[in-house]
N, C-alpha and C positions, 0 to 999 in steps of 0.2 A: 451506446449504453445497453441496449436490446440483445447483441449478437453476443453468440458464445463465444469466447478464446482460449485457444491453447494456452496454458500457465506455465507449461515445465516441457522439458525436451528438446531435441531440433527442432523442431516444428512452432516453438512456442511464440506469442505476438511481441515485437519487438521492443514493448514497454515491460514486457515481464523476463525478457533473456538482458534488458538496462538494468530493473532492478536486484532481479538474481546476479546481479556482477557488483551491484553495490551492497547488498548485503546476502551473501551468499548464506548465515545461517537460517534466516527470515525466506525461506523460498516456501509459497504457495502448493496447498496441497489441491485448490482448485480457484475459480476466478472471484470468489467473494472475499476471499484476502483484502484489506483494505493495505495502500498503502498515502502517509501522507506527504506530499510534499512542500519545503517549503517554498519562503520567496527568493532563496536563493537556488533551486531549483534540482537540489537535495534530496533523499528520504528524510522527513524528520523524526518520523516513530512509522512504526508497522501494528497492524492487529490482527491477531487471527481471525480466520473465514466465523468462528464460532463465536465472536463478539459480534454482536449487534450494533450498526452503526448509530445510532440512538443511546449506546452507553454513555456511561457518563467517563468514562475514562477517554472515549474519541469526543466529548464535548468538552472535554478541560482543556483536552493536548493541542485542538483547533485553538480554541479561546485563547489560552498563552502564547503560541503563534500567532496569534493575531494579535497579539497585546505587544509584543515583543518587537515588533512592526514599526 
């Protein structure tokens, strides 16, 4: 959670060149990209580096995932 990661390119960490193949228009423009996944092991939504994880749009999309459970 500390270290920094390449997001994009050859080079990039191997959870971000997984998710960039599942939702290629959703690609990170640096590592605060959130993305979520669910319990089947899926992206369920994406939010830009420029949402705050504290919004309330990533505390509903968690919560209905979690309800949906």
């Amino acid at each position: 959670m500390a270290a920094k990661a390449v997001v994009k390119g050859p080079n990039a960490h191997p959870f971000y060149r997984w998710a960039a193949d599942a939702r290629p228009k959703d690609v990170p423009r640096w590592n605060f990209h959130k993305y979520l996944i669910g319990r089947d092991g899926y992206i369920a939504d994406v939010f830009a580096e420029s949402v705050p994880p504290e919004d309330t749009r990533v505390k509903t999309t968690i919560a209905r995932a979690l309800a949906a459970a």
